[in-house]
N, C-alpha and C positions, 0 to 999 in steps of 0.2 A: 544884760549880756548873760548869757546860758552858760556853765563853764561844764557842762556835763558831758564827758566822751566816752567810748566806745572802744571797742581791742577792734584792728582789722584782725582777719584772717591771718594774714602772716604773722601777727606778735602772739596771736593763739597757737598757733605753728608752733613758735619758739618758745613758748612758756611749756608745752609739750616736750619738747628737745631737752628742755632743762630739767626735766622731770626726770626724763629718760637718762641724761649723764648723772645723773645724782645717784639712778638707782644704781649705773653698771662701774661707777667710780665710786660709790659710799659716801658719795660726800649731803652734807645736808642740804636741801632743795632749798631750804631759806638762804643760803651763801650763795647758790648759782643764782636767784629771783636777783639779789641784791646786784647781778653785773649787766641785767638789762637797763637797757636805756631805751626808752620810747620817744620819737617825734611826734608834732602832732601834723595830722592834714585833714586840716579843713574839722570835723567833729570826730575824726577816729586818731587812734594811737598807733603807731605802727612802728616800725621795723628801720632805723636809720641803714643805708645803703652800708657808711662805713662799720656801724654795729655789727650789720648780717655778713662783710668781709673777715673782722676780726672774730667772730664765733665759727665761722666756716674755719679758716687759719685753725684757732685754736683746737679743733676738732680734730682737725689733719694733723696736727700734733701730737694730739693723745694717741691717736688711729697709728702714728710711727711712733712711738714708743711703747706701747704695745705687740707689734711686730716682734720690735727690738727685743723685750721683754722672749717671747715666744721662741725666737732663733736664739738668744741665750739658753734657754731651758734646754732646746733640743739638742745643744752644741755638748751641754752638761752629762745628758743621756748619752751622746757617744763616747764619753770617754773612760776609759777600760781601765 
């Protein structure tokens, strides 16, 4: 039995993503690597459905507190 697999497309995707939130959050690339979870199908690794829910979620998290982050700043500068 071969137990040798492959990234699909989409988990290369998201190994990219994580790269990308590490650099615009400072956090180290090895602690976001660490929250992937890959399925297997068939000879490739890929991307669980519920995985790719919970990092979209998470994202949209960061994406609104960051906002937040931003309209505080601004609310800061108006005040006289």
């Amino acid at each position: 039995m071969d137990n040798t697999f492959t990234l699909s497309d989409h988990a290369i995707v998201r190994i990219v993503d994580l790269l990308q939130l590490a650099m615009l959050t400072g956090t180290d690339i090895i602690d976001n690597l660490r929250t992937l979870r890959l399925s297997q199908d068939g000879s490739k690794l890929t991307i669980s459905n519920e995985d790719n829910e919970n990092f979209i979620a998470a994202v949209a998290r960061l994406e609104a507190r960051a906002n937040e982050i931003v309209e505080e700043s601004m609310q800061g500068d108006n005040v006289n």
